[in-house]
C-alpha positions in Angstrom: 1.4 -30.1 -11.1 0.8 -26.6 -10.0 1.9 -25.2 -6.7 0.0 -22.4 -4.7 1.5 -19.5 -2.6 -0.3 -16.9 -1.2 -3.9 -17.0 -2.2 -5.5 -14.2 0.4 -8.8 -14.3 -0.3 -11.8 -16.7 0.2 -13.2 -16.2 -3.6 -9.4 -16.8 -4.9 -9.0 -20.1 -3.0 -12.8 -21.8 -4.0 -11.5 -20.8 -7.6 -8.0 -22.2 -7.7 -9.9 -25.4 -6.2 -12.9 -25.8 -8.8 -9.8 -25.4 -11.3 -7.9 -28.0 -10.4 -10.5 -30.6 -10.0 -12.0 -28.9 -13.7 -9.0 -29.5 -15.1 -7.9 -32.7 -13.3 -4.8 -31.2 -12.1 -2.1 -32.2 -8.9 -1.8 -29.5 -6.6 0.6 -28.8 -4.0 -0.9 -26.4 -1.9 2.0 -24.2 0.1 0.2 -21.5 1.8 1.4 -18.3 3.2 -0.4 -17.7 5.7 1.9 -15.4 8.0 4.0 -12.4 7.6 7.6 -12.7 8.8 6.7 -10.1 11.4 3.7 -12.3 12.8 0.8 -10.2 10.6 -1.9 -12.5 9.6 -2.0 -12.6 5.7 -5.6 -14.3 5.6 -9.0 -13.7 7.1 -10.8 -15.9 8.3 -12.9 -16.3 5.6 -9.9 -17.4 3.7 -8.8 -19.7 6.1 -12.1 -21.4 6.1 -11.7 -21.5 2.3 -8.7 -23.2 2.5 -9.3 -26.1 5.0 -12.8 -26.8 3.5 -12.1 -26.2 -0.3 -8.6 -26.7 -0.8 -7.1 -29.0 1.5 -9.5 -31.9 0.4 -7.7 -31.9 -3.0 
């Protein structure tokens, strides 16, 4: 299984998903999405990524 973190950018996250299906792999998917001070770690574009390219896994 592989487990993501912090993946901040839209291209990062639509390549981490065509991986895992490529290679047939479980993923837990643990994002970071906001700093401890309340600073937004992802753009929108990212979190787009995420909910339409990652979470479906």
């Amino acid at each position: 299984a592989v487990k993501t973190g912090m993946l901040w950018s839209a291209d990062m996250i639509r390549i981490v998903a065509e991986k895992t299906v490529q290679y047939d792999m479980k993923l837990i998917v643990d994002p970071v999405m906001i700093a401890k001070g309340g600073a937004s770690l992802l753009n929108e574009d990212a979190v787009s990524a995420l909910k339409t390219h990652l979470l479906p896994i």
